[in-house]
PyMOL Python script that loads the backbone (N, CA, C, O; Angstrom):
from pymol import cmd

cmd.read_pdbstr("""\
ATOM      1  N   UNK A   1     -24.742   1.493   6.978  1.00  0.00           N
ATOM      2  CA  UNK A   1     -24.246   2.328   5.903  1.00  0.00           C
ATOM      3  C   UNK A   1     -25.010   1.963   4.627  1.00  0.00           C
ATOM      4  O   UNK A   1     -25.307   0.793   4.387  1.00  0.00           O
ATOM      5  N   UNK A   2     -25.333   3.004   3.790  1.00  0.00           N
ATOM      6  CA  UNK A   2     -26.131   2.800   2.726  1.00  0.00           C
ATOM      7  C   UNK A   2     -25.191   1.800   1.117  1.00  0.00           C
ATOM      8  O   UNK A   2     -23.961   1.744   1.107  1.00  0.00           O
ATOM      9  N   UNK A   3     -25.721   1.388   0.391  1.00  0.00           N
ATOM     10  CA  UNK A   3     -25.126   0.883  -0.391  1.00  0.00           C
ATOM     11  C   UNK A   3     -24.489   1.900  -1.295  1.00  0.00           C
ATOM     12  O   UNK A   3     -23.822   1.235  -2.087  1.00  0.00           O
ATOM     13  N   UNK A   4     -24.411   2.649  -1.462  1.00  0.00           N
ATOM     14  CA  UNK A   4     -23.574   3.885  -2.325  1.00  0.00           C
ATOM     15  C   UNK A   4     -22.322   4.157  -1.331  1.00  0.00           C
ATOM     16  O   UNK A   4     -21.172   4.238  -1.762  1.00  0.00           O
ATOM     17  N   UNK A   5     -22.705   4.310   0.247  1.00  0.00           N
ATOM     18  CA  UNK A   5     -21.300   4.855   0.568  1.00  0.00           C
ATOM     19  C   UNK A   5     -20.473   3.412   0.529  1.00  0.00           C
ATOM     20  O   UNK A   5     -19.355   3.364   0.015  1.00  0.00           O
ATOM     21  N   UNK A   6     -21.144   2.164   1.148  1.00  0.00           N
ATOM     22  CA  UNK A   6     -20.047   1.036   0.781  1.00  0.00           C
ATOM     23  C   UNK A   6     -19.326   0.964  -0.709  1.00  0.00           C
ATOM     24  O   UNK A   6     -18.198   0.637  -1.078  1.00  0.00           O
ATOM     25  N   UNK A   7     -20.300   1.343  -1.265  1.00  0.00           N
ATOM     26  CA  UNK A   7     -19.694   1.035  -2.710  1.00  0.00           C
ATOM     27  C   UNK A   7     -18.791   2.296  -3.245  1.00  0.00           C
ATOM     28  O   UNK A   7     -18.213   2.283  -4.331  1.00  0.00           O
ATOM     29  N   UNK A   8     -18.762   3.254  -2.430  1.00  0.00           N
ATOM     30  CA  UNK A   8     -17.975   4.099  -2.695  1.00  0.00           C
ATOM     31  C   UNK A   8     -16.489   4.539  -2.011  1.00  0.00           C
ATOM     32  O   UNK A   8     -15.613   5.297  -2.428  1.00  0.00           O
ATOM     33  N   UNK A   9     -16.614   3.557  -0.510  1.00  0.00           N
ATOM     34  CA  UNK A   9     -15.617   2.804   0.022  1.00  0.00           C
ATOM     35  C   UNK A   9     -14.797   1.873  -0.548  1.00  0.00           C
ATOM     36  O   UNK A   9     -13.573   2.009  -0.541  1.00  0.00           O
ATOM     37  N   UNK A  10     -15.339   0.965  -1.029  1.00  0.00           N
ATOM     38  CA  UNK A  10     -15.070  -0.088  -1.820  1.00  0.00           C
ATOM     39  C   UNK A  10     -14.208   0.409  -2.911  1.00  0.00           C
ATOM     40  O   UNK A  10     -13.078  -0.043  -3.099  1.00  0.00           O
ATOM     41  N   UNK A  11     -14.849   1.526  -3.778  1.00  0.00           N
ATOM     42  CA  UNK A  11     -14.051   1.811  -5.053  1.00  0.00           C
ATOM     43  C   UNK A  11     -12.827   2.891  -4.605  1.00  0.00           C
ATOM     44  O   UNK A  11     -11.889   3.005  -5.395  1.00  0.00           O
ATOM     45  N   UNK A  12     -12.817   3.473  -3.693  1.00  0.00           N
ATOM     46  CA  UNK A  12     -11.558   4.286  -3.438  1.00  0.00           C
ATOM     47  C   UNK A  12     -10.837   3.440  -2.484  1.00  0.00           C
ATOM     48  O   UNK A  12      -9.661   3.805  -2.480  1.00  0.00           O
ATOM     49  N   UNK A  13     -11.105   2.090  -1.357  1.00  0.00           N
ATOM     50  CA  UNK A  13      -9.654   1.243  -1.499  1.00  0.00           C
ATOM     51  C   UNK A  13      -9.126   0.101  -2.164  1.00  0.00           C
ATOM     52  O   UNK A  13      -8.142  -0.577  -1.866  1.00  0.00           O
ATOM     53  N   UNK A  14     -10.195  -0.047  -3.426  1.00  0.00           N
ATOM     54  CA  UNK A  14      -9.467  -0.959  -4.320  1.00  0.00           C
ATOM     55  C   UNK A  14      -8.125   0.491  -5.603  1.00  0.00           C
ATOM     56  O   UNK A  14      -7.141   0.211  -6.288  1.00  0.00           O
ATOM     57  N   UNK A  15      -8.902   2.055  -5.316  1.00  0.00           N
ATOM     58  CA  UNK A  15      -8.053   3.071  -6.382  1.00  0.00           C
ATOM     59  C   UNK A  15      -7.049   3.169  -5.426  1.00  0.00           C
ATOM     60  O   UNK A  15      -6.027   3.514  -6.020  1.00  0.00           O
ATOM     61  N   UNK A  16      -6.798   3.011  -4.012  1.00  0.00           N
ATOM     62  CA  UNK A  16      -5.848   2.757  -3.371  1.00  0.00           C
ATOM     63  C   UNK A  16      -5.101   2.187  -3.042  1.00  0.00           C
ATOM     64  O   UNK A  16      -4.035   2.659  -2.646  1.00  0.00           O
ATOM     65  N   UNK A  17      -5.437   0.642  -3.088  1.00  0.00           N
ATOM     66  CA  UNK A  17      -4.332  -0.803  -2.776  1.00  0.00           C
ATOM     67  C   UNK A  17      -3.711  -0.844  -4.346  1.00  0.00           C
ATOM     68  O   UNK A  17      -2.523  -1.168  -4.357  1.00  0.00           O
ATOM     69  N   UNK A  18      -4.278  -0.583  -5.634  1.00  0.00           N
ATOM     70  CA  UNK A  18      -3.215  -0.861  -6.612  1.00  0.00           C
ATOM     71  C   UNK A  18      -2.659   0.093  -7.054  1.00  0.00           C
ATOM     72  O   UNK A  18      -2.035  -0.197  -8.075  1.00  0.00           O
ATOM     73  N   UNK A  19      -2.547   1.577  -6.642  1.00  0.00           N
ATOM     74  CA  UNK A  19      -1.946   2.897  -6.799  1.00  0.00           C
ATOM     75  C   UNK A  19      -0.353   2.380  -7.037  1.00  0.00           C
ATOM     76  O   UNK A  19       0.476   2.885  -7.794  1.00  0.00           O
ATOM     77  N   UNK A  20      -0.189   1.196  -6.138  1.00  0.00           N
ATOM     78  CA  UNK A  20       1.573   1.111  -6.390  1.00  0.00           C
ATOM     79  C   UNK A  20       1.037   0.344  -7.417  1.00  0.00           C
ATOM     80  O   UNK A  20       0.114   1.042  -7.837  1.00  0.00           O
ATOM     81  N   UNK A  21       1.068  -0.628  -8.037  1.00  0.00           N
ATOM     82  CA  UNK A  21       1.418  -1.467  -8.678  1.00  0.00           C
ATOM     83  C   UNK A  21       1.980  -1.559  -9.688  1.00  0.00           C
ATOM     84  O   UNK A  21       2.509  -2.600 -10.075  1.00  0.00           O
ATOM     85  N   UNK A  22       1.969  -0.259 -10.433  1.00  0.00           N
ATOM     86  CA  UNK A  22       2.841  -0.051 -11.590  1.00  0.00           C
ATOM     87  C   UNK A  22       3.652   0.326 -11.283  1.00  0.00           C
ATOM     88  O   UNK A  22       4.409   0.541 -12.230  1.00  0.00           O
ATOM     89  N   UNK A  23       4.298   0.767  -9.770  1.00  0.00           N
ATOM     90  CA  UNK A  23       5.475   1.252  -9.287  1.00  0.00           C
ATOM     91  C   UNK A  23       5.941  -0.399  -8.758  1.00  0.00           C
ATOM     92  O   UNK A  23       7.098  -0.627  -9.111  1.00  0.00           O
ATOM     93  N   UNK A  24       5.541  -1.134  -8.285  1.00  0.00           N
ATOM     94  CA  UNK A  24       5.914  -2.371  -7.594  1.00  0.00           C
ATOM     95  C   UNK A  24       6.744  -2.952  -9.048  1.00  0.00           C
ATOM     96  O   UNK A  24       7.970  -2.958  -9.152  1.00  0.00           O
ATOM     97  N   UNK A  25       5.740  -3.449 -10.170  1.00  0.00           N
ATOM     98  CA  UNK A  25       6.210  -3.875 -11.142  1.00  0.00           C
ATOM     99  C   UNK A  25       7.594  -3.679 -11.971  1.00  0.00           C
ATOM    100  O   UNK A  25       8.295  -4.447 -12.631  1.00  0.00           O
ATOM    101  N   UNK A  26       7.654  -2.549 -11.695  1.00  0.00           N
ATOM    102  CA  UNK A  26       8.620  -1.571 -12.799  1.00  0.00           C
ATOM    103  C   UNK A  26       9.814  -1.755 -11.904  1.00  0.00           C
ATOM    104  O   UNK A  26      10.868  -2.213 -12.344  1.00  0.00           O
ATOM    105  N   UNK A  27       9.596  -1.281 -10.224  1.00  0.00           N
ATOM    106  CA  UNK A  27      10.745  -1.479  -9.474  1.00  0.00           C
ATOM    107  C   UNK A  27      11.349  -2.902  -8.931  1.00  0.00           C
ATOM    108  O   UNK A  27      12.383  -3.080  -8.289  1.00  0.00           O
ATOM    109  N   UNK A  28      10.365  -3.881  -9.396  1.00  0.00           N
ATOM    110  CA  UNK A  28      10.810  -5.292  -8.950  1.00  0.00           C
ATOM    111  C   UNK A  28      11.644  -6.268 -10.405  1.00  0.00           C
ATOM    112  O   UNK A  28      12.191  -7.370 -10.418  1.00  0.00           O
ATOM    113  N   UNK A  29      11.432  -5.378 -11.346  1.00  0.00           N
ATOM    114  CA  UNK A  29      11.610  -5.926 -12.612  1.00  0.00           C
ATOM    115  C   UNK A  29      12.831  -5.189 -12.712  1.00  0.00           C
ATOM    116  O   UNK A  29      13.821  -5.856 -13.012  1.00  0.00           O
ATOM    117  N   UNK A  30      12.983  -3.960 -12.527  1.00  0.00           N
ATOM    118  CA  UNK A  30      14.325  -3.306 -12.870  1.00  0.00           C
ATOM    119  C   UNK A  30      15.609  -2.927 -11.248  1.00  0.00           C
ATOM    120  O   UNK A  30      16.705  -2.409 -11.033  1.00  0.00           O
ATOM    121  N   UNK A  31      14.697  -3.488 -10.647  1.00  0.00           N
ATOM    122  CA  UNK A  31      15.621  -3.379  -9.396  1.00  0.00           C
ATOM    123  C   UNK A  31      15.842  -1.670  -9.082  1.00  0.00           C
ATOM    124  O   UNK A  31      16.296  -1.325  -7.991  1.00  0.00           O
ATOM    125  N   UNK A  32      15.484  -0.660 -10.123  1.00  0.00           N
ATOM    126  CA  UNK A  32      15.768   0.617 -10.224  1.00  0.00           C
ATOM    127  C   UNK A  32      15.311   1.651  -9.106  1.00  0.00           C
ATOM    128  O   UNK A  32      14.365   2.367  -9.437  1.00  0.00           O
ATOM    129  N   UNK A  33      15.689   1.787  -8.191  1.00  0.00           N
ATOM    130  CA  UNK A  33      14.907   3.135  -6.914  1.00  0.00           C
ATOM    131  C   UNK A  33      15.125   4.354  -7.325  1.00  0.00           C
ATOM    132  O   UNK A  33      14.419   5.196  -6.770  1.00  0.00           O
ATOM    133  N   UNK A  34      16.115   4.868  -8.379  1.00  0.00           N
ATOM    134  CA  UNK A  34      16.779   6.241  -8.712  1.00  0.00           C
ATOM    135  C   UNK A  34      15.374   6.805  -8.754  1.00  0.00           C
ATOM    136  O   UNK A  34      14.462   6.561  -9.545  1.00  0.00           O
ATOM    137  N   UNK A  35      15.423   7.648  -7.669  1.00  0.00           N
ATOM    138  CA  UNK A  35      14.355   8.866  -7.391  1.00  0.00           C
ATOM    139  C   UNK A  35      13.584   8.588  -6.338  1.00  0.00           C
ATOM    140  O   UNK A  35      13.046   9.440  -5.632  1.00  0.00           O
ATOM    141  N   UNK A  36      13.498   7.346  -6.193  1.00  0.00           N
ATOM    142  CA  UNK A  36      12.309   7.370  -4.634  1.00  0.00           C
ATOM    143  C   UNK A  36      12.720   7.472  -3.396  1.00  0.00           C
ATOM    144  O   UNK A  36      13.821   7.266  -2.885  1.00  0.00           O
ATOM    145  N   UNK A  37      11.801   7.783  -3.005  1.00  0.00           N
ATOM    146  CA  UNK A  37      12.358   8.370  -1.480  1.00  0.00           C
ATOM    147  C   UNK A  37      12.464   6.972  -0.260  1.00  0.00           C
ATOM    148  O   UNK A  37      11.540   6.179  -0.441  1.00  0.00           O
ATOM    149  N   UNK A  38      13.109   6.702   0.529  1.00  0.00           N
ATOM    150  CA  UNK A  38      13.118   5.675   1.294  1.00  0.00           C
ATOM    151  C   UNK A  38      12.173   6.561   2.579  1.00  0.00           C
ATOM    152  O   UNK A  38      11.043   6.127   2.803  1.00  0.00           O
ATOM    153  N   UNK A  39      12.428   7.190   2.996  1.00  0.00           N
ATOM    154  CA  UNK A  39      11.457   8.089   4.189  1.00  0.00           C
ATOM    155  C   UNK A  39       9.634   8.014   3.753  1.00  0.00           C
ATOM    156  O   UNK A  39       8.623   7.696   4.380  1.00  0.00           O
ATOM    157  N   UNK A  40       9.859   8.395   2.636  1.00  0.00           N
ATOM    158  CA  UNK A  40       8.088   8.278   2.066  1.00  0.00           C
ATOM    159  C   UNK A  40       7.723   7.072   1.572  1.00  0.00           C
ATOM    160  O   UNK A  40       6.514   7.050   1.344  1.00  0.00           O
ATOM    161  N   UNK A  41       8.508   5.643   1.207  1.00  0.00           N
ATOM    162  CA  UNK A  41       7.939   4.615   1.169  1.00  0.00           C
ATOM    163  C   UNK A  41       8.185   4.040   2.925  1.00  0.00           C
ATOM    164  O   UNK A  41       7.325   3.551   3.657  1.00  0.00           O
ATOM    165  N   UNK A  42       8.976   4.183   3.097  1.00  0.00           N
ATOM    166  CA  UNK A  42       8.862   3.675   5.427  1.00  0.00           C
ATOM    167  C   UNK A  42       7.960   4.165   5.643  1.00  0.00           C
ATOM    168  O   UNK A  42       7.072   3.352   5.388  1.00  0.00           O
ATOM    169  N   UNK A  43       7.365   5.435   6.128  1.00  0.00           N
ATOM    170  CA  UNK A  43       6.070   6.735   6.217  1.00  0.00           C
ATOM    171  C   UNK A  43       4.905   5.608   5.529  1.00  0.00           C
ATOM    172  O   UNK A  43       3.921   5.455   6.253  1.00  0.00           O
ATOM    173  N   UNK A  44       4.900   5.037   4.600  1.00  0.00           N
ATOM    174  CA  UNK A  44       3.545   5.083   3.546  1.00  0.00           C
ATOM    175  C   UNK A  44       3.414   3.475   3.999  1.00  0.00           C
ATOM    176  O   UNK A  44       2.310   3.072   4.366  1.00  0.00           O
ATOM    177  N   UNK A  45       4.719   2.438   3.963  1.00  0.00           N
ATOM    178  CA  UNK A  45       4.296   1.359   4.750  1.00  0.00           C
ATOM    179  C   UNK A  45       3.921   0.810   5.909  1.00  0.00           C
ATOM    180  O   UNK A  45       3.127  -0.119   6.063  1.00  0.00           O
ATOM    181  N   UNK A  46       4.577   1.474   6.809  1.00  0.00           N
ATOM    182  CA  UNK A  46       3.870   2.061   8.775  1.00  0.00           C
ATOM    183  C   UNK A  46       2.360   2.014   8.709  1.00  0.00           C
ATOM    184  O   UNK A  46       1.524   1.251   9.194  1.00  0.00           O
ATOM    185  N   UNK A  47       2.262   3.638   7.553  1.00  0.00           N
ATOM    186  CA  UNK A  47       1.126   3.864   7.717  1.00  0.00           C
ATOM    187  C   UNK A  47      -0.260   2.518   7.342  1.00  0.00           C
ATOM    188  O   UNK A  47      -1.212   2.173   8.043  1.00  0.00           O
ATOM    189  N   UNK A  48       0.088   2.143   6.258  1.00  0.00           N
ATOM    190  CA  UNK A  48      -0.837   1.014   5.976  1.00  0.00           C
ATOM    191  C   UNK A  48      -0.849  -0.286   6.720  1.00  0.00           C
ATOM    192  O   UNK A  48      -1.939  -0.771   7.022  1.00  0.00           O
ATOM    193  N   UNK A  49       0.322  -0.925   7.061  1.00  0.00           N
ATOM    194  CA  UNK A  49       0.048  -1.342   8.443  1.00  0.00           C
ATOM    195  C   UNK A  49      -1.156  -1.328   9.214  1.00  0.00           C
ATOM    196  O   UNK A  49      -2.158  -2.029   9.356  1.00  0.00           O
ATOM    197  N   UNK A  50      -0.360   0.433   9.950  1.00  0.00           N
ATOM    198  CA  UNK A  50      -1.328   0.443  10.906  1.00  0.00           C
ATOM    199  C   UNK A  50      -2.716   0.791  10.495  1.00  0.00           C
ATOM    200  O   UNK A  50      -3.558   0.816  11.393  1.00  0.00           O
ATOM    201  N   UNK A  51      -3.112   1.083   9.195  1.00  0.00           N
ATOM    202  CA  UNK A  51      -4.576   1.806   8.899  1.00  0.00           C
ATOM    203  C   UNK A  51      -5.311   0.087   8.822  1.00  0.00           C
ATOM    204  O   UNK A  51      -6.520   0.034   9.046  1.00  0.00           O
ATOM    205  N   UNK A  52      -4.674  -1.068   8.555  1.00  0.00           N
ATOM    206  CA  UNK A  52      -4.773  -2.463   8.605  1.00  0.00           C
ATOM    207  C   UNK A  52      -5.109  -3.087   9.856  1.00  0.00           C
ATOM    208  O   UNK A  52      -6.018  -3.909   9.964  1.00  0.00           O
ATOM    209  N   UNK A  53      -4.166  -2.587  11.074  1.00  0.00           N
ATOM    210  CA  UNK A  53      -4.419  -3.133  11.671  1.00  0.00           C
ATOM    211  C   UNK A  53      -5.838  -2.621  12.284  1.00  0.00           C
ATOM    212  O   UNK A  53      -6.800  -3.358  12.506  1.00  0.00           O
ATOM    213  N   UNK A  54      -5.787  -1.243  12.511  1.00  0.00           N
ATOM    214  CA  UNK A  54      -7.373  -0.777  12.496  1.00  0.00           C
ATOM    215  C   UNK A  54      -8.184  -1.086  11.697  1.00  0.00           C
ATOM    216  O   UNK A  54      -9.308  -0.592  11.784  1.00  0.00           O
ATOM    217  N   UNK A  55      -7.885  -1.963  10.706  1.00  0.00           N
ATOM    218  CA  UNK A  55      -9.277  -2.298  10.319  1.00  0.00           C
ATOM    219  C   UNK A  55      -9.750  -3.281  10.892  1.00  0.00           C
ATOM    220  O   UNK A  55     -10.939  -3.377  11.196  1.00  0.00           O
ATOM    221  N   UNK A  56      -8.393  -4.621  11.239  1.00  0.00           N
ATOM    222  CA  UNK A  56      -9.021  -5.344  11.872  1.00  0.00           C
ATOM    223  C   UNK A  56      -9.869  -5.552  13.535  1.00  0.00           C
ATOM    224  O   UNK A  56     -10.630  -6.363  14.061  1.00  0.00           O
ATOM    225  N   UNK A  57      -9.188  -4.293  13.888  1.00  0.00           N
ATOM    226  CA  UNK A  57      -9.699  -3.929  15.097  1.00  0.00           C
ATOM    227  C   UNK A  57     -11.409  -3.339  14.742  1.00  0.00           C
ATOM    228  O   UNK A  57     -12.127  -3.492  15.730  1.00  0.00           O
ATOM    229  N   UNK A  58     -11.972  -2.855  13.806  1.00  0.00           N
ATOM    230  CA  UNK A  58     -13.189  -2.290  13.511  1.00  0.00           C
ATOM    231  C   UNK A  58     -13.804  -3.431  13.162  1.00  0.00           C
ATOM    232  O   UNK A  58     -14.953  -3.373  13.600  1.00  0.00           O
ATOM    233  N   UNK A  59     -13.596  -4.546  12.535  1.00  0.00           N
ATOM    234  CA  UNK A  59     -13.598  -5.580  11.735  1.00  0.00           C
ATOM    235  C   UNK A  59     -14.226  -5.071  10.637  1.00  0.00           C
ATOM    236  O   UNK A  59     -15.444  -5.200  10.509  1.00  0.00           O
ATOM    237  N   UNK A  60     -13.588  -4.538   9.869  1.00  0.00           N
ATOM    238  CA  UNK A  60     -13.688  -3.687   8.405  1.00  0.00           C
ATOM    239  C   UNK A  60     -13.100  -4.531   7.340  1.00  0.00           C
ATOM    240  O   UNK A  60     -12.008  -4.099   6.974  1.00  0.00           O
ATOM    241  N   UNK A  61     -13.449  -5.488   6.798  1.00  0.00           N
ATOM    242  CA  UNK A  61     -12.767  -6.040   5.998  1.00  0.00           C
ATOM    243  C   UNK A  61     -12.154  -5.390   4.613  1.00  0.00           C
ATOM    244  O   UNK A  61     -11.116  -5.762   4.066  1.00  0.00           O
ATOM    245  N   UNK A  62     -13.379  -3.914   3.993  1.00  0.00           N
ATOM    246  CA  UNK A  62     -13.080  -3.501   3.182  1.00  0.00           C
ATOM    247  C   UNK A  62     -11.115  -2.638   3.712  1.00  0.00           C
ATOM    248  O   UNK A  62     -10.059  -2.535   3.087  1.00  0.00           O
ATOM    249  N   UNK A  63     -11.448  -2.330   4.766  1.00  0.00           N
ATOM    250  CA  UNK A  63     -10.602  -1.406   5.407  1.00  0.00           C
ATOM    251  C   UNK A  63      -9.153  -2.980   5.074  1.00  0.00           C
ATOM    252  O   UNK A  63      -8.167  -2.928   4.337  1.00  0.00           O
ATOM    253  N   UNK A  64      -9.620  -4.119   5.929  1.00  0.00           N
ATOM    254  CA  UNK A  64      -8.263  -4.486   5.971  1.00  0.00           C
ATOM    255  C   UNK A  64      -7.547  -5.179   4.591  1.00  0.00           C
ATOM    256  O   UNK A  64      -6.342  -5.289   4.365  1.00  0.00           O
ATOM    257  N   UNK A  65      -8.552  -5.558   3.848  1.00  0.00           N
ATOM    258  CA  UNK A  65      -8.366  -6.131   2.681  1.00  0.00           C
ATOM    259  C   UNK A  65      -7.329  -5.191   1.674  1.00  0.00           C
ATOM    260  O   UNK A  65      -6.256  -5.661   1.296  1.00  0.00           O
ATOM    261  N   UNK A  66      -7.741  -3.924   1.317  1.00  0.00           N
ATOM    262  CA  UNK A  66      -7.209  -2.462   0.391  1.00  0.00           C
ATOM    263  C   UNK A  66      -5.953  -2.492   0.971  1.00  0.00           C
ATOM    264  O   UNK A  66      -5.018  -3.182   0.566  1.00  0.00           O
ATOM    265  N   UNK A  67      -5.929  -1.628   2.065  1.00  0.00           N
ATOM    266  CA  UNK A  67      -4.393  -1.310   2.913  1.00  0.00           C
ATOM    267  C   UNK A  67      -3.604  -2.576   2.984  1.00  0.00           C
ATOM    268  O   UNK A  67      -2.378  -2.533   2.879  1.00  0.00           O
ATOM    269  N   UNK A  68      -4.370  -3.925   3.192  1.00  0.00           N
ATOM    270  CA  UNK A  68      -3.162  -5.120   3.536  1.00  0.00           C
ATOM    271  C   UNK A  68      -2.384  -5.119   1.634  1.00  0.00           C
ATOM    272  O   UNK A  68      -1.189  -5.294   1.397  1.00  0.00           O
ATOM    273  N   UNK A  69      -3.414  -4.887   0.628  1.00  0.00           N
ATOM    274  CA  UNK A  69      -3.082  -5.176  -0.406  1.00  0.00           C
ATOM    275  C   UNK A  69      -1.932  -4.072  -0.598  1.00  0.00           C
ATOM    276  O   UNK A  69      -0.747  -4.405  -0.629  1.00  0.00           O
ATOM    277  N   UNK A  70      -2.343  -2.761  -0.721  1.00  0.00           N
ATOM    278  CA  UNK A  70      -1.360  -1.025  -0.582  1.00  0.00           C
ATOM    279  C   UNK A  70      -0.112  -1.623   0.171  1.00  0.00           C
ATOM    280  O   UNK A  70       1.018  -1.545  -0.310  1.00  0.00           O
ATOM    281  N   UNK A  71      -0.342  -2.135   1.201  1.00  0.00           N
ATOM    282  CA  UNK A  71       1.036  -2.528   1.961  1.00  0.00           C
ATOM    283  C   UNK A  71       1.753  -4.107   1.002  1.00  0.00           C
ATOM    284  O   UNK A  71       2.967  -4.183   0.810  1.00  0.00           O
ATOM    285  N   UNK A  72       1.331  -4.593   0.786  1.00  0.00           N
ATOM    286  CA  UNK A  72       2.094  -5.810   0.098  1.00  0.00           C
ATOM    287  C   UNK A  72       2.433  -5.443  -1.311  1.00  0.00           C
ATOM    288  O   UNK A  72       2.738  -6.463  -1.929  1.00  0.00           O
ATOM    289  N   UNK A  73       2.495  -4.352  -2.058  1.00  0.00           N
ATOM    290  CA  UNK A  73       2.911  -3.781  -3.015  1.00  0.00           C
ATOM    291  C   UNK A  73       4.138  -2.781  -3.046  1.00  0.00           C
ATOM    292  O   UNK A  73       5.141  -2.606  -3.737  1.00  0.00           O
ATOM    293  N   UNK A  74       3.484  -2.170  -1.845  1.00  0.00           N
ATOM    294  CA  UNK A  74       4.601  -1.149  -1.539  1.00  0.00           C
ATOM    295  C   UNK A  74       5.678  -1.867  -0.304  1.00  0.00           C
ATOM    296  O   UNK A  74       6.575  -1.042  -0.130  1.00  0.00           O
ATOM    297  N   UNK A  75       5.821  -2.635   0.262  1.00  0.00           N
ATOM    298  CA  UNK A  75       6.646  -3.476   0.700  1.00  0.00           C
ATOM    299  C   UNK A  75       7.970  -3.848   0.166  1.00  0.00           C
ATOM    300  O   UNK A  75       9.023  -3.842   0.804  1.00  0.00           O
ATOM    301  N   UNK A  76       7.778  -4.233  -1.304  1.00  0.00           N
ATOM    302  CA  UNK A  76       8.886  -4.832  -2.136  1.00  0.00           C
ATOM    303  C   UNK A  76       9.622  -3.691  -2.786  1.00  0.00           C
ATOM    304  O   UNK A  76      10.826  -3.782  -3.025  1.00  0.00           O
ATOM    305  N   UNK A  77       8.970  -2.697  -3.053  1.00  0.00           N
ATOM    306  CA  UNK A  77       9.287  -1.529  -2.760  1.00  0.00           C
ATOM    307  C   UNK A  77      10.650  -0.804  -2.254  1.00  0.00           C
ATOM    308  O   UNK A  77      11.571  -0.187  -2.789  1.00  0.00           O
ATOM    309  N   UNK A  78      10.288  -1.210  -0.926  1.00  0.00           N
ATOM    310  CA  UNK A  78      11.073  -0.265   0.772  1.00  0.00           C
ATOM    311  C   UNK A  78      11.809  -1.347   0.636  1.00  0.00           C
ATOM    312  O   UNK A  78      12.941  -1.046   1.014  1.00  0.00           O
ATOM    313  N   UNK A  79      11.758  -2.826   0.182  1.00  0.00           N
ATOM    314  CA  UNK A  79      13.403  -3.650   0.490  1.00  0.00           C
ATOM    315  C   UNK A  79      13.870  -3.166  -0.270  1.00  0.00           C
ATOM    316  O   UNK A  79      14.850  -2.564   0.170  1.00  0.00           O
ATOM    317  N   UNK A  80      13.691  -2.996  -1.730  1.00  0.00           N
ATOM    318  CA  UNK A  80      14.459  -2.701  -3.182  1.00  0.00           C
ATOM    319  C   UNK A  80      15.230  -1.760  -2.424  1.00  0.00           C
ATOM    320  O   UNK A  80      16.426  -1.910  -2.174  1.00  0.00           O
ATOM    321  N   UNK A  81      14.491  -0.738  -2.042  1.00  0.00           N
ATOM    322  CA  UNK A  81      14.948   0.435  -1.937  1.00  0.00           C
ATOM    323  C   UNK A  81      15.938   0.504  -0.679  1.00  0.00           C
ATOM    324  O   UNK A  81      16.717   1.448  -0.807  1.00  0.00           O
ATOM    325  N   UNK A  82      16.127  -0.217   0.482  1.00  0.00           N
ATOM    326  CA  UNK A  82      17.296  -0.307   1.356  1.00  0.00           C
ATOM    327  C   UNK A  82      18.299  -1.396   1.109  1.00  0.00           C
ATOM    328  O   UNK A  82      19.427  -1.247   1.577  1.00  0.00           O
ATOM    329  N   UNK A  83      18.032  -2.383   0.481  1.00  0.00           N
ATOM    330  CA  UNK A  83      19.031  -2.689  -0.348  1.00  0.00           C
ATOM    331  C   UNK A  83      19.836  -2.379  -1.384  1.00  0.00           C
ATOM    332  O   UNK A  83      21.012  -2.735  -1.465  1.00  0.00           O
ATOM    333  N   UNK A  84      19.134  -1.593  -2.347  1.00  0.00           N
ATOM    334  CA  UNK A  84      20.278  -0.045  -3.222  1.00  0.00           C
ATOM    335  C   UNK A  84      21.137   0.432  -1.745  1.00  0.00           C
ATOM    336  O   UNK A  84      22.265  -0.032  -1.585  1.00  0.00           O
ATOM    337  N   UNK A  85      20.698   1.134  -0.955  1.00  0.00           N
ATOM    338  CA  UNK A  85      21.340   1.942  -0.271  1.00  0.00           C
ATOM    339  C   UNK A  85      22.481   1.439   0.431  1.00  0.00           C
ATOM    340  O   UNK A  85      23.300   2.258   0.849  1.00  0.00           O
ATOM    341  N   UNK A  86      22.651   0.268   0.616  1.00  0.00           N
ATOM    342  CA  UNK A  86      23.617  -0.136   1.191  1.00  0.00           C
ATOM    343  C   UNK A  86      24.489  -0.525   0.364  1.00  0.00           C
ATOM    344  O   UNK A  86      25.561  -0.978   0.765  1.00  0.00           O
TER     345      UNK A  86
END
""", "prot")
cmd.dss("prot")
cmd.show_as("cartoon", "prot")
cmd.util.cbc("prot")
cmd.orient("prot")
């Protein structure tokens, strides 16, 4: 792969692993879920998971590094958020 598409890999899953983070922050600080969906953060943590575990199956580090990060943000997330619910 040429150095532009890595580097253009590179920059859309680092705009992807911290997409939550101002949602992680805000919801770990205020404990607050009013409005998020529990179906689309379960859906969105599965998914990164598994887009993770395929990376390590490709041995893609860019791949597993982004999504492991996307998933450990949005993680704290999906507890906040099933712990409100109960």
């Amino acid at each position: 792969m040429s150095i532009i598409g890595e580097s253009l890999g590179i920059l859309a899953g680092i705009g992807s692993a911290i997409v939550f983070l101002p949602q992680a922050i805000k919801t770990i600080s205020t404990r607050d879920t009013t409005g998020l969906s529990l179906s689309s953060y379960l859906i969105y943590c599965i998914t990164m998971c598994l887009w993770t575990a395929y990376g390590v199956y490709l041995g893609s580090w860019q791949m597993m590094i982004c999504n492991g990060i996307s998933c450990a943000f949005a993680l704290p997330i999906l507890w906040i958020i099933i712990q409100n619910k109960r």
